[in-house]
C-alpha positions in Angstrom: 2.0 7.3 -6.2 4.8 5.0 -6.6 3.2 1.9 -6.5 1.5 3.4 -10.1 4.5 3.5 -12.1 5.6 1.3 -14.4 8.8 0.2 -13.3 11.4 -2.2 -15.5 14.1 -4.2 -13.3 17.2 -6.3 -15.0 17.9 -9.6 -12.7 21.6 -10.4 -13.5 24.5 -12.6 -13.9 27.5 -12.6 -11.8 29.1 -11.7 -15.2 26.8 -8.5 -15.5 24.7 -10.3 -17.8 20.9 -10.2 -17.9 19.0 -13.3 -16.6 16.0 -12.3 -16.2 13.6 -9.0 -16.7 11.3 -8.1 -14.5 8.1 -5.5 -15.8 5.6 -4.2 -13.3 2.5 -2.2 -15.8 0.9 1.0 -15.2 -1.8 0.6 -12.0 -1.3 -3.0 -11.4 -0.1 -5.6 -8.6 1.5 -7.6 -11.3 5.3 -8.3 -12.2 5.9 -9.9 -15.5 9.0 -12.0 -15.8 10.4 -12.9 -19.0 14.0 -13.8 -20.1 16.2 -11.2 -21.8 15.3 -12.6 -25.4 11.2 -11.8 -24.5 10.0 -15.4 -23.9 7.7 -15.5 -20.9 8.6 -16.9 -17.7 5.0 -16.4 -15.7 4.4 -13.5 -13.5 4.0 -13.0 -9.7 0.5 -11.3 -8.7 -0.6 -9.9 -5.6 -4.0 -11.0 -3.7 -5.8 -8.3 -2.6 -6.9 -9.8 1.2 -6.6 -8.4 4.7 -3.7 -10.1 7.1 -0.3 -11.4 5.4 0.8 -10.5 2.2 0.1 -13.7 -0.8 1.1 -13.6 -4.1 0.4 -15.8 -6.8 2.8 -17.4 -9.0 1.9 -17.9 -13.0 3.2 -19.7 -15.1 3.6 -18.8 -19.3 0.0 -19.4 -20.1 -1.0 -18.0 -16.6 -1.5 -21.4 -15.0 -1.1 -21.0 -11.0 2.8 -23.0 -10.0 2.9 -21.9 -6.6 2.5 -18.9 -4.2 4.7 -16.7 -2.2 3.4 -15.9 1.6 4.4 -13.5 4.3 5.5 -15.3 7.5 4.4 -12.5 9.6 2.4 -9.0 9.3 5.5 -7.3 8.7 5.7 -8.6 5.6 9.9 -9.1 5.8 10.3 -12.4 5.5 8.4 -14.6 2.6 7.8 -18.6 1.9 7.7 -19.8 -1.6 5.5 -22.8 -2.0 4.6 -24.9 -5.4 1.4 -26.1 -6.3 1.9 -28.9 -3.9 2.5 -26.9 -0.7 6.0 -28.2 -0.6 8.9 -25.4 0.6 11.1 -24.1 -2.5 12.1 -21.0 -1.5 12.8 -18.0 1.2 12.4 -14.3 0.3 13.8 -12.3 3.4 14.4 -8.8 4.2 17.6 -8.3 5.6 18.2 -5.1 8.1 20.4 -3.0 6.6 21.7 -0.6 9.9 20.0 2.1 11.5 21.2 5.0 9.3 21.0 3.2 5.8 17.4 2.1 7.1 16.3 5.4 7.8 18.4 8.0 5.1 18.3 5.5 2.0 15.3 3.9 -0.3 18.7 0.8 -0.5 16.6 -2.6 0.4 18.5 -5.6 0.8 17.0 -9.6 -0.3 18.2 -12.7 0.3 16.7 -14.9 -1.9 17.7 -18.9 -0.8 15.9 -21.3 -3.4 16.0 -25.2 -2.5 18.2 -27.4 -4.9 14.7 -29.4 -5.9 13.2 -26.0 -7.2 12.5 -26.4 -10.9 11.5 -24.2 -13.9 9.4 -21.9 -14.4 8.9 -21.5 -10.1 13.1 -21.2 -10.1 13.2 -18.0 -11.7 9.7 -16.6 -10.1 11.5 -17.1 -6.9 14.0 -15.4 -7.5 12.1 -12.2 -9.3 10.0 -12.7 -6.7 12.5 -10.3 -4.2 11.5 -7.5 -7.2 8.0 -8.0 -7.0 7.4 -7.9 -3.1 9.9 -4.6 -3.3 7.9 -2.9 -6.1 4.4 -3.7 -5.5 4.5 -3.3 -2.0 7.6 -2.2 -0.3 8.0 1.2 -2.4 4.7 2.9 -0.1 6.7 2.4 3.0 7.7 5.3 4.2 9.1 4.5 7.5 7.4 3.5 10.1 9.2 3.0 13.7 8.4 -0.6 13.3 10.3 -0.2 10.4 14.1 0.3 12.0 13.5 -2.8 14.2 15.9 -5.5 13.5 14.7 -8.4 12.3 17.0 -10.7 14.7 
């Protein structure tokens, strides 16, 4: 039931301040991301297709920038590629230990954009760690694949 719910994330600042905000809606595979004064930044949708996870990146006025794609079926660690195919990001799920992995919800993303990335697919990189958590990591509940390391 968790994937439902609407759920509202603050990305921020080293200084505590807000740098981006990240909506997921009621029902919905679909992260908005907008900046902390309510301009749109795009949003990050989830395909709906058998084998790795895809997601689509949107600009402002829902124009496709680029796409974020699973590099295996366990989903941990994700490519993010502009219109043009061309590398500008990696999403990656980071093992955490055996008891935080198994007693604690606590994920932890490493989020390493390339220094050629530019606007709007920047910032949907980055949110994109949110999206992948809330749209499809909150159903896991722990499967012994699960509490393998990813090295």
């Amino acid at each position: 039931m968790d994937l439902a719910l609407p759920v509202t994330l603050n990305l921020l600042e080293a200084d505590g301040s807000v740098a981006l905000v990240a909506q997921k809606p009621w029902f919905r595979m679909t992260v908005q991301v907008t900046r902390p004064n309510g301009s749109a930044v795009g949003s990050i949708q989830k395909r709906i297709r058998l084998g790795k996870a895809v997601f689509t990146l949107n600009d402002a006025t829902g124009q496709p920038v680029g796409e974020v794609k699973a590099q295996n079926w366990r989903a941990r660690d994700f490519e993010v590629r502009d219109q043009n195919g061309q590398s500008v990001a990696q999403v990656t799920k980071k093992w955490r230990g055996l008891a935080r992995e198994m007693f604690t919800d606590a994920d932890l993303y490493v989020v390493s954009v390339q220094p050629h990335a530019v606007e709007p697919i920047r910032s949907l990189a980055v949110a994109a760690s949110l999206a992948i958590d809330v749209v499809m990591k909150q159903k896991d509940y722990g499967s012994p694949v699960d509490f393998l390391p990813n090295n």
